[in-house]
GULOBA-691582 format. One line per field, with one value per residue (C-alpha): x, z negated, y negated; residue number from 1. Coordinates in Angstrom, 1 decimal. Example, Ala and Ser with C-alpha at 12.3 -4.5 7.8 and 13.67 -1.06 7.14 Angstrom:
% residues 2
u	[12.3,13.7] $
w	[-7.8,-7.1] $
v	[4.5,1.1] $
k	[1,2] $
% end
This chain:
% residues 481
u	[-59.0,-56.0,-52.9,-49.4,-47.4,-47.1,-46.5,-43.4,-41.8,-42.4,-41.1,-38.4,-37.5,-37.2,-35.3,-32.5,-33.3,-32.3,-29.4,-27.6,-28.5,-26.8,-23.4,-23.6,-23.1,-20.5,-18.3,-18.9,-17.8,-14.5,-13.7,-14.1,-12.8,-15.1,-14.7,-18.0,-17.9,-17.7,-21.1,-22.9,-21.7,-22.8,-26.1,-26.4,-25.4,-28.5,-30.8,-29.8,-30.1,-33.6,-34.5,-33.1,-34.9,-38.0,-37.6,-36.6,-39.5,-42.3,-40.3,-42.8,-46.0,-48.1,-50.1,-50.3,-50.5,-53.8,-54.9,-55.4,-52.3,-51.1,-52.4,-50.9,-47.3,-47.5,-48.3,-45.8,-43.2,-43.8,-43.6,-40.6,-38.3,-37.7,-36.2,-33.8,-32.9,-32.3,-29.7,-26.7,-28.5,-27.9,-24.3,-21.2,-21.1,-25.2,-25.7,-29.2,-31.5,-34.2,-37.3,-34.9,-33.8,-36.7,-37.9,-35.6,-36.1,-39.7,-39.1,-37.3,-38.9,-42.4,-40.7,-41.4,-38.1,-38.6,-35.7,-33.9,-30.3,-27.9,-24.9,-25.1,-22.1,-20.1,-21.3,-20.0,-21.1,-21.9,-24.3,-26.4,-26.3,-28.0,-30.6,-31.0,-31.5,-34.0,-36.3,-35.1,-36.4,-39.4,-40.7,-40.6,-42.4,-45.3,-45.4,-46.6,-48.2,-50.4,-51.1,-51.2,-52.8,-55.1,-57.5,-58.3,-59.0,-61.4,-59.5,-60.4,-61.8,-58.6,-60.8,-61.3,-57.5,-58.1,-56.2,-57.1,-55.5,-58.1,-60.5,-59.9,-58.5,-55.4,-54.5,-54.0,-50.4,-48.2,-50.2,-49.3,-45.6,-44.9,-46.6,-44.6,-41.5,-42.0,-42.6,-39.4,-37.8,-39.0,-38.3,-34.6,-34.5,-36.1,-33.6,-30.4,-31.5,-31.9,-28.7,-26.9,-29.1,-27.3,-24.6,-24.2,-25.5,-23.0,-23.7,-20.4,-21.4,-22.1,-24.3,-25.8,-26.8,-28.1,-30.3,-31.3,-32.0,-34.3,-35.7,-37.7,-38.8,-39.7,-38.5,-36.4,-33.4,-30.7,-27.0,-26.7,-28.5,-29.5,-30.6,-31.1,-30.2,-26.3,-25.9,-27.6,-28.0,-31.8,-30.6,-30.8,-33.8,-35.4,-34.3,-35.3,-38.8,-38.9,-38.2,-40.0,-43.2,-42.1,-42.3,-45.4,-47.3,-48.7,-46.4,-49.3,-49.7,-46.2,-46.9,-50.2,-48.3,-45.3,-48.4,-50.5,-48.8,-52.9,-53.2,-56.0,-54.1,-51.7,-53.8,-55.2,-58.0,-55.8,-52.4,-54.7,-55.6,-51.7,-50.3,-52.7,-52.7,-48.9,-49.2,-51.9,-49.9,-46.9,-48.4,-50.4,-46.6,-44.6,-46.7,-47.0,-43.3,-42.2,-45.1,-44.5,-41.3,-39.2,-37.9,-36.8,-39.2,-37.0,-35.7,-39.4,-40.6,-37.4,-38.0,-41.7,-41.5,-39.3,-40.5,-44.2,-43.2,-41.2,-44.0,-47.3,-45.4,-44.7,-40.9,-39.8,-36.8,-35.9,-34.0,-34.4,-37.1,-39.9,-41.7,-39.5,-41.5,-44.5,-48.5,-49.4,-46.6,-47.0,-50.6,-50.4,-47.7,-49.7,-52.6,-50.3,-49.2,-52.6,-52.7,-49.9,-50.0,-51.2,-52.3,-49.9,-46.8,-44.8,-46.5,-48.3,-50.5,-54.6,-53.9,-55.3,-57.9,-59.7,-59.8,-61.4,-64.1,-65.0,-66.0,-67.7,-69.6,-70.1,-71.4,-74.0,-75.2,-76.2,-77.9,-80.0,-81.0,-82.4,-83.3,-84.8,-85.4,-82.3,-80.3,-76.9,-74.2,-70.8,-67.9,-64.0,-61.9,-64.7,-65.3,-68.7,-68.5,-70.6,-72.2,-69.3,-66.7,-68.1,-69.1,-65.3,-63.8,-65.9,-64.9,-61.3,-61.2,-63.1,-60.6,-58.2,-59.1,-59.4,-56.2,-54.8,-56.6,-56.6,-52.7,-52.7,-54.4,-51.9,-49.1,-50.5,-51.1,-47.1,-47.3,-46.2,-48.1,-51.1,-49.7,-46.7,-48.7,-51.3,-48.3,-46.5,-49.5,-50.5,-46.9,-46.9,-50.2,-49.4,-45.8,-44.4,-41.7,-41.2,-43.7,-44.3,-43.6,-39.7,-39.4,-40.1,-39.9,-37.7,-35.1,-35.6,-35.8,-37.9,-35.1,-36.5,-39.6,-40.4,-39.6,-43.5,-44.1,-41.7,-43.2,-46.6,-45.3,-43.6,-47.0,-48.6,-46.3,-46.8,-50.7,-50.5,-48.5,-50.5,-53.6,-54.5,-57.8,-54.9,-53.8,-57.1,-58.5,-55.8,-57.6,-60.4,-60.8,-63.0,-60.3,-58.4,-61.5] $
w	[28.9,30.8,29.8,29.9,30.5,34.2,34.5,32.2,33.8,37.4,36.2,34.6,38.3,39.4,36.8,38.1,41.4,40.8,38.5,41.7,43.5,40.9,40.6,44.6,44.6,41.7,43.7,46.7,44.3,43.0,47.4,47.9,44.2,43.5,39.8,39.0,39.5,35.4,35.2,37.6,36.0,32.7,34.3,35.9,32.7,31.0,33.4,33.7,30.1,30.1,33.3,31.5,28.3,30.1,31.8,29.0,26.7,29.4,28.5,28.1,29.1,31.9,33.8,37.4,38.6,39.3,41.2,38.1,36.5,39.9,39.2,35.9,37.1,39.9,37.9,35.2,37.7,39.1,35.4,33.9,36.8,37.3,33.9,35.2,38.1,36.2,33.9,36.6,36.7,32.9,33.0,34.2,37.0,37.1,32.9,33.7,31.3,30.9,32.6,35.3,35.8,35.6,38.2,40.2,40.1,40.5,43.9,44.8,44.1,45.4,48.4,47.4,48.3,46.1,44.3,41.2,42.7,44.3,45.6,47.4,49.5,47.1,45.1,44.8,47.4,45.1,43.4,47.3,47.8,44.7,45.6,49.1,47.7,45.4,48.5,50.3,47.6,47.0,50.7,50.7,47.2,48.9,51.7,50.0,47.3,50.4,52.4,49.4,46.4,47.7,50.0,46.8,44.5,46.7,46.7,49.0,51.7,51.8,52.1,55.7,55.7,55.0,56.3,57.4,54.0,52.0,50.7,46.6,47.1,46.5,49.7,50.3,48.1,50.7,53.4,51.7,51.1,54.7,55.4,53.1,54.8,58.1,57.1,55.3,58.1,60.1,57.4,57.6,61.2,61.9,59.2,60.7,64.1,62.8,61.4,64.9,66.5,64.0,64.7,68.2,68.3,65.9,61.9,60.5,58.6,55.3,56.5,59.3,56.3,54.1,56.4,57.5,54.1,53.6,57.4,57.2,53.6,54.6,52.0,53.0,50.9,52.3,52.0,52.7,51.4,54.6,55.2,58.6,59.5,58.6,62.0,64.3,66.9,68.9,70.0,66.0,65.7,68.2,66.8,63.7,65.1,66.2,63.5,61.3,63.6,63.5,59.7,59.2,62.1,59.8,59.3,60.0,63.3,64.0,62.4,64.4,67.7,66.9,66.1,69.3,71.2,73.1,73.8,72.0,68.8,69.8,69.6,66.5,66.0,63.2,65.5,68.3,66.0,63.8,67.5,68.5,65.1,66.1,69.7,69.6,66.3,68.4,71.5,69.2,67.4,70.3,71.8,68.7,68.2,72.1,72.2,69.2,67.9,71.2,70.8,74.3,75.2,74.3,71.1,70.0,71.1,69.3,65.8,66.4,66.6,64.1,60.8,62.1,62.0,59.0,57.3,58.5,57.8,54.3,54.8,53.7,55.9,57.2,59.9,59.3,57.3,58.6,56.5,57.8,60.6,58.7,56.7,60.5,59.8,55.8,56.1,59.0,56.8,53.8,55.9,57.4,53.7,53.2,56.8,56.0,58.3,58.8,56.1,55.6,56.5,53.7,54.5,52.1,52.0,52.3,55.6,58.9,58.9,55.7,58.0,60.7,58.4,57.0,60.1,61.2,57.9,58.7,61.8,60.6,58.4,60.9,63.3,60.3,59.7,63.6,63.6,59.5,61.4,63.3,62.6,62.5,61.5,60.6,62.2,61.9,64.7,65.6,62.3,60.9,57.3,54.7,52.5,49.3,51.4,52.2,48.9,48.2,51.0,49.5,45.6,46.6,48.6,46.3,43.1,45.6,45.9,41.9,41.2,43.0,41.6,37.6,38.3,39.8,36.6,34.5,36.4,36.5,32.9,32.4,34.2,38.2,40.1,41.6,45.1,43.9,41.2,44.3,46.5,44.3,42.8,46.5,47.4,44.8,44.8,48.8,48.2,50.8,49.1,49.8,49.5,50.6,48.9,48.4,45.0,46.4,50.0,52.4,51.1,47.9,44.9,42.3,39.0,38.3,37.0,33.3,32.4,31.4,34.9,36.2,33.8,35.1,39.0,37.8,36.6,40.2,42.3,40.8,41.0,44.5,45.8,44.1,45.5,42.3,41.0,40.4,37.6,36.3,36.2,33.1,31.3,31.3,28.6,30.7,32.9,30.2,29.6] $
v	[-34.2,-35.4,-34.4,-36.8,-33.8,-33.2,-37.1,-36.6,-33.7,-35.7,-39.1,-36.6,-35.7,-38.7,-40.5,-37.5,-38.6,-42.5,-41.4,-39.3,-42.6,-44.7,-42.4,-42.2,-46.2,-45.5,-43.7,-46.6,-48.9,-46.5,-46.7,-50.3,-51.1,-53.8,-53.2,-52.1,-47.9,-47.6,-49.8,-47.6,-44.5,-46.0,-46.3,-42.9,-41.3,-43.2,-42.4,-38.6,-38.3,-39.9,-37.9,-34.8,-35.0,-35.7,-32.5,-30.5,-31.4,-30.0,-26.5,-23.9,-25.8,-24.5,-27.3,-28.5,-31.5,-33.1,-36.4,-38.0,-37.1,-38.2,-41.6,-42.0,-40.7,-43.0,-46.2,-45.0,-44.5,-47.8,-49.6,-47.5,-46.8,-50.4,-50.3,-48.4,-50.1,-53.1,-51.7,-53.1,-56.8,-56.9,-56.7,-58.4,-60.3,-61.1,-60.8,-61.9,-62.2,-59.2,-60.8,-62.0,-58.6,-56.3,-59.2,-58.3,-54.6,-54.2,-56.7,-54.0,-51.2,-52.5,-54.0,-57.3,-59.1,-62.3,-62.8,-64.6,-64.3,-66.7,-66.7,-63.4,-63.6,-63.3,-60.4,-57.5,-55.1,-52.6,-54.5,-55.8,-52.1,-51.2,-53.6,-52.6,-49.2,-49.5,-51.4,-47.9,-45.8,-47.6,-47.5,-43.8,-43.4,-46.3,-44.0,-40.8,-42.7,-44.2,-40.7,-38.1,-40.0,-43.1,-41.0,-39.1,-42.2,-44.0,-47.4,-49.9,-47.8,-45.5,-42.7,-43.1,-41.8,-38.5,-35.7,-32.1,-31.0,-33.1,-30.5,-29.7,-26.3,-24.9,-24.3,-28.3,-28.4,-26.2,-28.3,-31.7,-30.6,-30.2,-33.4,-35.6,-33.9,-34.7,-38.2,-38.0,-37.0,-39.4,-42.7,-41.2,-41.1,-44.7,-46.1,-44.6,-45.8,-49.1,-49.3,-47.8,-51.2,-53.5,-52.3,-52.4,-55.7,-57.1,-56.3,-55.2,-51.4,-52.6,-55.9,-53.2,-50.4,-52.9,-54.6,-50.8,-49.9,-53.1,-53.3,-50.0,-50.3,-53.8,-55.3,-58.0,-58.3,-59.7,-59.7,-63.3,-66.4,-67.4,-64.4,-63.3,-66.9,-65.8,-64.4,-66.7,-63.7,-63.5,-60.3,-59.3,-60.9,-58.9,-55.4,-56.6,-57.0,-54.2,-52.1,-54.3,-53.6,-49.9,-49.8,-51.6,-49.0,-45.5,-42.8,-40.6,-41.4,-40.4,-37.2,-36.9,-37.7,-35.2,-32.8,-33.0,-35.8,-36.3,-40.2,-40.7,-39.6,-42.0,-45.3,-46.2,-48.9,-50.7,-50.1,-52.3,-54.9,-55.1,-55.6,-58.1,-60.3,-60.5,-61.5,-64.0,-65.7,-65.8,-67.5,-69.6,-70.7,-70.5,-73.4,-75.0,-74.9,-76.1,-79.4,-80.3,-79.5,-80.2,-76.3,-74.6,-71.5,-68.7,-70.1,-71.0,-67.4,-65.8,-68.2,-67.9,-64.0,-62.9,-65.2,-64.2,-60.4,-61.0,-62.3,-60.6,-57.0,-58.2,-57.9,-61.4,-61.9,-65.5,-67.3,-70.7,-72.9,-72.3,-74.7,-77.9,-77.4,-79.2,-78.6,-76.8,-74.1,-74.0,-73.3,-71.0,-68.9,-69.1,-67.3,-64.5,-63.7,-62.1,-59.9,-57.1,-54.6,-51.0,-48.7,-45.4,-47.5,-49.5,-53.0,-54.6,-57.7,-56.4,-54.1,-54.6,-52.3,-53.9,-56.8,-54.8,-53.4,-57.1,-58.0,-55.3,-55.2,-58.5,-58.7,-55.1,-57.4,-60.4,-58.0,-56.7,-60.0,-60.5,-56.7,-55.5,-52.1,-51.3,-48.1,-49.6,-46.7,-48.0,-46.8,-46.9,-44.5,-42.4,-41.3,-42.3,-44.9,-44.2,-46.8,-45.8,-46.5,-49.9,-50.6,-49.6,-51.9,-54.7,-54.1,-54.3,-57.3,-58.8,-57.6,-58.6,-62.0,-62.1,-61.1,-63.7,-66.5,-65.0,-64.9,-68.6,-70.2,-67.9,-69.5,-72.6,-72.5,-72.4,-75.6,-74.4,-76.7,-75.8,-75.0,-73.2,-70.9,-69.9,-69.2,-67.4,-65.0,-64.2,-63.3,-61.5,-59.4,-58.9,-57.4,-60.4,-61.8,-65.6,-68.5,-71.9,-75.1,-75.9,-73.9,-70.4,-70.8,-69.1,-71.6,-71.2,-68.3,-67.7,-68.4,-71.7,-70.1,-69.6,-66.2,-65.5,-66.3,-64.1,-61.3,-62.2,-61.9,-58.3,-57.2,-58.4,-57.1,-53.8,-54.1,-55.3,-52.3,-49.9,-51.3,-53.0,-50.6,-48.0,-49.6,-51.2,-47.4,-46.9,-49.1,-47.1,-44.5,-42.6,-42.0,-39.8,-37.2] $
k	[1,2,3,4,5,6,7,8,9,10,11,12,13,14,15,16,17,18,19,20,21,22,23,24,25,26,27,28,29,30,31,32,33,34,35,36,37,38,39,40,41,42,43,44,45,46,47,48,49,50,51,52,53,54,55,56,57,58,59,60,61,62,63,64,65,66,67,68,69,70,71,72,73,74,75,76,77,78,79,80,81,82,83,84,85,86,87,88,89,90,91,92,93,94,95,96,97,98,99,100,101,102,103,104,105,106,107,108,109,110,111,112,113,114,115,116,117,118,119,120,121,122,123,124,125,126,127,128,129,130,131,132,133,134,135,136,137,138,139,140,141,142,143,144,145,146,147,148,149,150,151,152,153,154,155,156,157,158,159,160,161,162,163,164,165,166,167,168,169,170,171,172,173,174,175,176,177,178,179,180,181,182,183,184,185,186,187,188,189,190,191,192,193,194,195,196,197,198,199,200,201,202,203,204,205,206,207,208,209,210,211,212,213,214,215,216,217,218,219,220,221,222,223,224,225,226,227,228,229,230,231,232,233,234,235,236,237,238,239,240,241,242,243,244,245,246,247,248,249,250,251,252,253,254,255,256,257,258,259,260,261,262,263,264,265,266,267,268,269,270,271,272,273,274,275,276,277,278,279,280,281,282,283,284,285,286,287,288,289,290,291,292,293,294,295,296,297,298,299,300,301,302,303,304,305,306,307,308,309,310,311,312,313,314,315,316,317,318,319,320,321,322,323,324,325,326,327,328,329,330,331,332,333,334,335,336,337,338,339,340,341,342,343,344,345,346,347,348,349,350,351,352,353,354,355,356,357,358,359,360,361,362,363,364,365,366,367,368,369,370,371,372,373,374,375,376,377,378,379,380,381,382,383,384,385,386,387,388,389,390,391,392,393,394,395,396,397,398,399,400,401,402,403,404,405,406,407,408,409,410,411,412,413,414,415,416,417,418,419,420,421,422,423,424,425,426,427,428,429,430,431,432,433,434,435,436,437,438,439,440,441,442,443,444,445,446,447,448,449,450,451,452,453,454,455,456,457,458,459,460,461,462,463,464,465,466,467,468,469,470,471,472,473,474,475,476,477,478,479,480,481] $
% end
């Protein structure tokens, strides 16, 4: 029978976690008197208590924690703490309303980036930092929720992601600890020198530890309502890119390369195909953009480049419009909002390597046709596929897919139109951000929505980050025996 208990005293933990967060950005606000430190330690004193009672009611009770309870605390966690988060939107100077908020926060939190707000210039910094932080925070808790707990659960494939700690003993913990540090250690160090490259190439500190805080996560809020567009810099742009690229590559194969550093370790098959996805719809834009749109070859490969990035790694920042450049550029975005990037790293969208394995399922089945007798193993990075994990690539595409269009109708239902509600559910379910159409495009926000809508797109966004079967198993009650 599974027990709630370890999933409390975790969720505890981190509720402690976010409240040291929230009086951190307190005490920011107290320095830069923004008026706002009393509301922040108003909402780290509600979270601590939460946290703390959480912890103190597990008192006395023996358990450890196993993947299922995993799975629960992680789809708890991703539900409740965005409660949490919230409690600043609620007050003075946003006093939004609770759908709008709780919007807001799982966007965060999952990475997202879609957002209800205007006017972001002139908020409070206090306030752009909480958000930025909560797309911080979030990254790190996708990261470990993709190496350490979806390998084990048989989602989508994930199982050919294994590491060498992936037997059931008990020796797997200490090897699983040191793991999730390195890759701490290495978010941390790939966010600070993100925000030294901001810096130097002209962010003032706050803009440049924002956009840090959102760039690795790839999340994509802004400080701006224009966005990246605010500084009208290619050489920003470009580090953006790269970082953005940086986030979206697995952590594991950092990990693997600061392990053995061989350079076959180094190159992974999805790696190869994120990198040339990017490249051949940038030479494909680029073109586009200088025969048809009269740009001049640099500023078509820089505008090209970064809103391909920016979309195709899920991270949702903008530089312009990119849908005033007509249907070809709509439809083309609309495509890349289902790519995301690598699996392991804290892109979203149905990762590359899904992608991979379609078409090479694809293509086994065509040569079975021509050849009923052929022996045609499956594999994926030298490692050899069995027929679950296909069967598992195929379920989740496939649930994928269906989430999408059951959300649509939903949204259509609340009378979006047609292209809107399909934009919105699949940025939603893929974790990107913006749409297309002028509502919820890179111009636009998503405040005009109903505020079932905007419940429906929190529920989504959740689902999509946690690889949607995640959730689903809860509603199984199979799952709790």
């Amino acid at each position: 029978m599974l027990k709630g208990w370890p999933a409390i005293l975790t969720l505890g933990w981190i509720l402690l976690a976010l409240s040291i967060a929230a009086a951190g950005v307190a005490l920011y606000s107290l320095v830069a008197r923004d008026g706002l430190s009393p509301l922040f330690a108003e909402v780290a004193a509600i979270t601590a208590g939460v946290g703390g009672t959480c912890v103190l009611s597990t008192i006395g009770r023996t358990f450890e924690l196993r993947f299922r309870d995993a799975t629960l605390l992680t789809v708890l966690a991703w539900f409740a703490v965005p409660a949490f988060i919230a409690l600043p939107y609620l007050a003075d100077p946003l006093d939004l309303s609770l759908a709008d908020a709780y919007f807001e926060a799982v966007s965060g939190l999952t990475t997202t980036g879609a957002t209800v707000l205007t006017g972001l210039d002139d908020l409070p910094h206090s306030l752009l930092l909480w958000r930025s932080l909560s797309q911080w925070i979030g990254g790190m808790g996708i990261i470990g929720f993709a190496i350490l707990i979806l390998p084990f659960l048989k989602i989508g494939g994930m199982q050919l992601f294994r590491l060498e700690f992936s037997d059931r003993s008990d020796k797997r913990l200490p090897r699983a600890r040191s793991i999730a540090l390195v890759v701490a250690e290495i978010y941390v160090g790939l966010t600070v020198l993100c925000f030294l490259a901001y810096r130097v190439l002209g962010m003032d500190a706050f803009d440049a530890l924002n956009h840090a805080l959102t760039t690795l996560p790839t999340g994509g809020f802004s400080t701006h309502d224009s966005s990246f567009g605010y500084f009208d810099s290619a050489p920003l742009q470009w580090a953006s890119v790269l970082f953005m690229i940086l986030a979206s590559l697995p952590f594991l194969a950092y990990f693997r390369f600061i392990q053995r550093g061989a350079l076959r370790d180094r190159i992974d098959p999805q790696v190869e195909a994120f990198l040339l996805t990017i490249v051949a719809a940038t030479v494909l834009f680029s073109t586009w953009l200088v025969t048809s749109q009269a740009l001049g070859v640099g500023e078509a490969l820089t505008e090209s480049t970064f809103n391909i990035v920016s979309i195709v790694t899920t991270t949702g920042y903008a530089s312009l419009d990119y849908l005033g450049w007509g249907t070809f550029a709509a439809v083309w975005f609309f495509i890349l909002t289902f790519v995301g990037g690598c699996t392991g790293s804290t892109a979203g969208g149905l990762k590359i390597f899904r992608f991979q394995m379609a078409s090479r399922i694809v293509g086994r089945h065509i040569s079975h046709t021509i050849h009923p007798h052929a022996v045609l193993p499956l594999r994926y990075g030298g490692r050899l596929v069995s027929d679950e994990q296909v069967g598992s690539i195929t379920v989740f595409v496939a649930l994928y897919l269906a989430t999408i269009a059951v959300i649509s109708v939903m949204l259509a239902i609340l009378g979006l139109d047609p292209s809107t509600a399909l934009s919105a559910a699949a940025t939603a379910v893929g974790n990107v951000g913006p749409g297309v159409g002028s509502i919820i495009g890179p111009a636009g926000t998503f405040a005009s929505l109903p505020e079932s809508a905007k419940v429906i797109l929190s529920v989504a966004m959740v689902m999509g980050r946690l690889e949607i079967l995640s959730v689903l198993l809860l509603m199984f009650p199979a799952f709790y025996r």
